[in-house]
C-alpha positions as CSV (number, residue, x, y, z in Angstrom):
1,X,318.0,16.5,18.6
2,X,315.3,17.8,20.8
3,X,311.8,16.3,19.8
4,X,308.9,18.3,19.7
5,X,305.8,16.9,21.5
6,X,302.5,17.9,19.8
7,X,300.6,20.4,20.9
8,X,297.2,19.4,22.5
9,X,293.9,20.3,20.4
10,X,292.1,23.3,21.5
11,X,288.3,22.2,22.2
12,X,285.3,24.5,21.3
13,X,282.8,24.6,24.0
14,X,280.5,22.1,21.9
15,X,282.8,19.3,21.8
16,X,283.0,16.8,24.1
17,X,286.0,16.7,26.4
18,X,285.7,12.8,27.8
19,X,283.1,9.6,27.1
20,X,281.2,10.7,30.3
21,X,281.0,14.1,28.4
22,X,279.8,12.8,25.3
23,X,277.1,10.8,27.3
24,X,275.7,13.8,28.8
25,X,276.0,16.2,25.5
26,X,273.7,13.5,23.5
27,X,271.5,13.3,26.4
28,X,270.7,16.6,26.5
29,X,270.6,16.8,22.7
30,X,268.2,13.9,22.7
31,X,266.2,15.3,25.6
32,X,266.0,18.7,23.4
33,X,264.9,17.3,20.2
34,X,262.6,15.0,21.8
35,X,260.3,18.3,23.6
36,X,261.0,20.1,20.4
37,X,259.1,17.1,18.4
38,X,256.5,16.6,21.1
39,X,254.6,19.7,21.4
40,X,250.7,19.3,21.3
41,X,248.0,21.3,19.6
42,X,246.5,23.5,22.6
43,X,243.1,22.6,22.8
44,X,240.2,24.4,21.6
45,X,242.1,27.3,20.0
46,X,241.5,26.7,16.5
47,X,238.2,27.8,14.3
48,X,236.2,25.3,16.0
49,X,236.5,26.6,19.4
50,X,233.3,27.5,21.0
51,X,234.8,30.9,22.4
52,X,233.9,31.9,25.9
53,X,232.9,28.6,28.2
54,X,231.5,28.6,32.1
55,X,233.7,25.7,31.9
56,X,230.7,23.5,32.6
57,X,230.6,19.9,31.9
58,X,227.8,17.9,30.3
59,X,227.4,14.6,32.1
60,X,225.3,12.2,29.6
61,X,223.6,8.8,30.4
62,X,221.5,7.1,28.0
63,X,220.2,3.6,28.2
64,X,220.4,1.8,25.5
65,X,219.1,-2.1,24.0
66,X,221.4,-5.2,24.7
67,X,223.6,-5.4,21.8
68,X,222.3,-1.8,20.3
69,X,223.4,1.4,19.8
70,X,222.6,4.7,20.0
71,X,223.2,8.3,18.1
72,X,224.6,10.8,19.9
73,X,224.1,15.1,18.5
74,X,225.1,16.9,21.3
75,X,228.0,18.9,20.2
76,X,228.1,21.3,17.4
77,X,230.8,24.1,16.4
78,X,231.3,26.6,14.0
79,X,234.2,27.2,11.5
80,X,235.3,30.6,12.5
81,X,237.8,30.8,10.3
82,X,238.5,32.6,7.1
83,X,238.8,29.2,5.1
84,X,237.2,25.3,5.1
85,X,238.5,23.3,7.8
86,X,239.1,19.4,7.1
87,X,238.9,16.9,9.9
88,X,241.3,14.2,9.7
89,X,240.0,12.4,12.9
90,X,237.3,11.9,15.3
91,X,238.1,9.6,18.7
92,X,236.2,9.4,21.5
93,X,238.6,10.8,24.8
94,X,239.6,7.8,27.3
95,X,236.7,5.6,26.1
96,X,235.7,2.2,28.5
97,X,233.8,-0.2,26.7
98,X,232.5,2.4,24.3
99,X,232.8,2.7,20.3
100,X,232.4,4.8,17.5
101,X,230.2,3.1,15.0
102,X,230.2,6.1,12.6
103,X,230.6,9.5,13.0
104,X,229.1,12.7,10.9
105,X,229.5,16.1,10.3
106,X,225.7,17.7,9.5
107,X,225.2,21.4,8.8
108,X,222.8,23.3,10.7
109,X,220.7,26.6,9.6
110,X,219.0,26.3,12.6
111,X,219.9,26.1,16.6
112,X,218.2,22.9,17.5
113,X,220.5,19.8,17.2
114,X,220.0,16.4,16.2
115,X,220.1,15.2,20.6
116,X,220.4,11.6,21.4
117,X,218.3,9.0,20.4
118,X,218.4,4.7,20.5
119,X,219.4,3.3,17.6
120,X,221.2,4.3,14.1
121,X,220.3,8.3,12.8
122,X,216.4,8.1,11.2
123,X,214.9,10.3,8.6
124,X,212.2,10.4,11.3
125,X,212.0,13.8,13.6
126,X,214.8,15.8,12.3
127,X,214.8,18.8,13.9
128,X,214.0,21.7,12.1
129,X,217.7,22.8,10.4
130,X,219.0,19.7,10.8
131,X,220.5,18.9,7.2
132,X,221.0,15.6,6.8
133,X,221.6,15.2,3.3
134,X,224.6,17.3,3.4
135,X,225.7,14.9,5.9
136,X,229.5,13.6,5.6
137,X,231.0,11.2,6.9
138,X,233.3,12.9,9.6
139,X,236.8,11.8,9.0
140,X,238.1,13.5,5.8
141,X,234.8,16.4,6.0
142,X,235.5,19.5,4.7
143,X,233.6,22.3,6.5
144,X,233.3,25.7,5.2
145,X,233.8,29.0,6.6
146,X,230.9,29.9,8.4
147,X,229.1,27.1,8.9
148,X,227.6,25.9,12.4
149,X,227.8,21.9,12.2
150,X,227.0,19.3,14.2
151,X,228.9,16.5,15.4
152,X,226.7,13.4,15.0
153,X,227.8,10.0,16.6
154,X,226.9,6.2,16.6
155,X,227.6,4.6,19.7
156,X,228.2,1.4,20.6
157,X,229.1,0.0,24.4
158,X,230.3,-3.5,25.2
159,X,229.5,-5.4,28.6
160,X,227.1,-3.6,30.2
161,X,228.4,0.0,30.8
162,X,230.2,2.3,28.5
163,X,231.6,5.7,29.3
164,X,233.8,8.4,27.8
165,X,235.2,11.7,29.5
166,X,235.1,13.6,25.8
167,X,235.3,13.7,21.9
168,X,238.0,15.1,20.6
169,X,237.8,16.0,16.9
170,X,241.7,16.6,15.2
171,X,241.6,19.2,12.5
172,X,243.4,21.1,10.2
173,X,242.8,24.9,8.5
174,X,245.1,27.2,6.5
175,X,248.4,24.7,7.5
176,X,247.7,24.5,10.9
177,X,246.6,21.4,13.4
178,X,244.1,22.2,15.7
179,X,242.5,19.8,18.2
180,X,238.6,20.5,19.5
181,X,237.5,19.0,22.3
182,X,233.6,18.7,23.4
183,X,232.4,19.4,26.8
184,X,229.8,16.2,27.3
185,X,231.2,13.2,29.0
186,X,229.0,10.1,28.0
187,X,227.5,6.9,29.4
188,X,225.7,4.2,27.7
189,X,223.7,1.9,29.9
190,X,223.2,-1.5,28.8
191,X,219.2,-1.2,30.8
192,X,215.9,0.2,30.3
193,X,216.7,3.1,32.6
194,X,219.4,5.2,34.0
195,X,219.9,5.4,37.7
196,X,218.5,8.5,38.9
């Protein structure tokens, strides 16, 4: 009696045909989920964006007391959006030596922001629209649709020099992640002056 043999399997395209097959097929399954699950917020896209830009950078140096820190209101935005915005995080981008002591949100009705000044935020010389008592604190604010806010800052540097390129503020509106980043690059000087 003749014996049949069995017939070989029929592979699908999907299926792996050796080990050195498999390999590559979770490679490049790997490889695909892994840019699928890696994609960043463009930046400055979101309700916070501050539209049309020369591009320009603002290059900061402020000296500031051995051991003391100073407030930094350079950067406002406005939430352009149709609902309130919450931030979930404010960091400041590739800091050296330099930390945020507290960070605020502050509402302005006016154009004039808060600047930077030595030492912790004062009642003392507000500028005019400058709403500090509807301050909050900046991770976790809530910022409604509309409103022109600025991004208020206590800074402290270790050593004797500390810099950042940026502040990046992470936010979300209406289900979405968004990421705003500022256009003034900072330097604390540990000295009574800054070089000119």
């Amino acid at each position: 009696m003749l014996r049949q043999l069995p017939r070989p399997r029929r592979r699908s395209a999907l299926s792996p045909a050796s080990p050195k097959h498999l390999r590559r097929w979770g490679l490049a399954c790997g490889l695909a989920l892994i840019a699928a699950c890696s994609g960043a917020n463009a930046i400055n896209t979101g309700p916070f964006s501050p539209g049309a830009s020369s591009g320009d950078r603002n290059d900061l140096c402020t000296p500031v007391h051995p051991g003391g820190v100073l407030t930094l209101g350079m950067d406002a935005f406005p939430n352009t959006g149709g609902v309130p915005a919450t931030i979930e995080r404010v960091a400041l981008t590739d800091p050296h030596n330099l930390q945020i002591i507290a960070a605020y949100t502050v509402p302005l009705t006016s154009t004039y922001l808060y600047g930077v000044r030595k030492g912790a935020p004062s009642a003392r010389n507000f500028p005019a629209g400058f709403q500090w008592a509807q301050r909050q604190r900046a991770d976790g604010a809530v910022i409604p649709p509309g409103v022109f806010t600025n991004l208020v800052l206590v800074l402290k540097p270790a050593g004797t020099k500390g810099t950042a390129r940026s502040v990046d503020v992470f936010y979300r509106s209406a289900g979405q992640q968004y990421h705003f980043q500022t256009i003034t690059s900072i330097e604390a000087l540990v000295a009574k002056a800054c070089p000119s």
